[in-house]
C-alpha positions in Angstrom: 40.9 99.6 126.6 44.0 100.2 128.0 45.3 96.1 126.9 43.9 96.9 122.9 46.1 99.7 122.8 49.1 97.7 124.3 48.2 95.0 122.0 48.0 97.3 118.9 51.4 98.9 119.8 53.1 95.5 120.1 51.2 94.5 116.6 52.6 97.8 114.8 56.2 97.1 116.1 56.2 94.0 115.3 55.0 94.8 111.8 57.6 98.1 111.5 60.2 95.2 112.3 59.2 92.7 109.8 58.7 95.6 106.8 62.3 96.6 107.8 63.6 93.1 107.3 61.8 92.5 104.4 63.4 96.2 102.8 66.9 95.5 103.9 66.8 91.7 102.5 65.2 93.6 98.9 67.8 96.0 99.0 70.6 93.7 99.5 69.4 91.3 96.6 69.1 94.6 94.5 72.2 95.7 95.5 74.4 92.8 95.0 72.4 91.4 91.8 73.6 95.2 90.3 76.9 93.9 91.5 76.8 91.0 89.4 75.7 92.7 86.6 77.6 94.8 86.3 80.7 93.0 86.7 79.7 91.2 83.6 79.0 94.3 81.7 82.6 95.4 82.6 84.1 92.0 82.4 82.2 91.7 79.1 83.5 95.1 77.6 87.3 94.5 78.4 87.3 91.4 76.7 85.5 92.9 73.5 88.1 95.9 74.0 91.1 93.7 74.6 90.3 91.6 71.8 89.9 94.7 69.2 93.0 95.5 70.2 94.5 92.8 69.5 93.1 91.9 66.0 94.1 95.9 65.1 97.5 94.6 65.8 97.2 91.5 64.2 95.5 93.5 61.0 98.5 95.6 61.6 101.1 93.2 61.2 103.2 94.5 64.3 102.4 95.6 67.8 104.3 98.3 69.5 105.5 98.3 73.2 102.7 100.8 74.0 100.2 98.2 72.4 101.3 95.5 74.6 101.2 97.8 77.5 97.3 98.7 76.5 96.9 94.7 76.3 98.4 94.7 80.1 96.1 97.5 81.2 92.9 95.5 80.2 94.4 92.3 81.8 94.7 94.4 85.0 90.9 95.3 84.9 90.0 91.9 84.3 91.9 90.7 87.3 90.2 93.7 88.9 86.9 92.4 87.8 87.9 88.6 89.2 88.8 90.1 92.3 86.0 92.2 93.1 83.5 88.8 91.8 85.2 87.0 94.1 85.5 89.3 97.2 83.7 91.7 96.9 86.6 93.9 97.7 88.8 96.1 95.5 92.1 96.2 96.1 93.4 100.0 95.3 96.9 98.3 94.4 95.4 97.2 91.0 93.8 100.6 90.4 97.3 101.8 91.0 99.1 99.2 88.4 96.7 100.0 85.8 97.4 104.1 86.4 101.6 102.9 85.9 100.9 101.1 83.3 99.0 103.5 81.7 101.7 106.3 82.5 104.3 104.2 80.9 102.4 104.5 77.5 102.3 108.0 77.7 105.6 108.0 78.5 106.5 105.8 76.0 104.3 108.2 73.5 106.5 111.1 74.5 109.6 109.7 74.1 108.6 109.3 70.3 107.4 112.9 69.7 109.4 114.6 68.6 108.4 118.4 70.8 108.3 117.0 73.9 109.7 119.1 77.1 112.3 117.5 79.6 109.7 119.1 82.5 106.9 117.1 80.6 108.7 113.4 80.4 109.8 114.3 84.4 106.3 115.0 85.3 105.2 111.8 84.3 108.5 109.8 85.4 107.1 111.6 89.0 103.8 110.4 89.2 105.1 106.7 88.2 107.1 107.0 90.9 104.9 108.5 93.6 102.7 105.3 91.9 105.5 102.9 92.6 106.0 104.6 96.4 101.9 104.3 97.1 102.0 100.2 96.4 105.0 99.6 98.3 103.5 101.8 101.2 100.3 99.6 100.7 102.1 96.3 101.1 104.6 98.0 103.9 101.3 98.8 105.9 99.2 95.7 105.0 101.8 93.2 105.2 100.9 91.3 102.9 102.4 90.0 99.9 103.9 91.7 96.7 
């Protein structure tokens, strides 16, 4: 009696082991198959967005400096994209280049209105800066190349 029992706990080990392998090799093909898709979702819908962009500019007949500087942003998130695809590993420095880049057209916006505040246009010359300071910090750290 005594060998059954030691028998049936060695059986429902082994079993709890092999369901648990099984679950984390599911989970990891769920998990990086949602990775792939939704790279492509995100790669697909920067491309569509970039290239609205550009034919509203083309239909336009000019592009502005913030228009160029929207077309940078979405070639900054489609880098992002390539580098996450291909490393699985998302480097904040991008995240921060599309956030300057993105401050710049504002920037760029306020400098055309007309009621802007002085305080406004140096709150947002500040955070490109602090931007600026946070990727340099992030290469000083790192080491590794600009």
């Amino acid at each position: 009696m005594l060998e059954a029992m030691r028998r049936l706990g060695n059986a429902t080990r082994t079993l709890h082991r092999g369901m648990n392998d099984e679950g984390d090799t599911i989970g990891a093909f769920l998990v990086d198959a949602f990775h792939v898709l939704a790279l492509f979702a995100i790669g697909a819908s920067t491309v569509w967005s970039a290239a609205i962009a550009f034919f509203g500019m083309v239909a336009q007949g000019s592009a502005t400096l913030g228009d160029i500087l929207l077309l940078f942003i979405y070639l900054e998130i489609g880098a992002m994209v390539g580098i996450y695809f291909k490393t699985t590993r998302l480097p904040v420095r991008y995240l921060i280049y599309v956030a300057i880049t993105a401050l710049a057209r504002v920037l760029i916006e306020m400098m055309g209105a007309e009621h802007q505040t002085g305080m406004d246009i140096l709150v947002v010359i500040g955070a490109i800066f602090h931007s600026s300071c946070a990727v340099h910090i992030e290469i000083w750290i790192l080491q590794i190349p600009a």
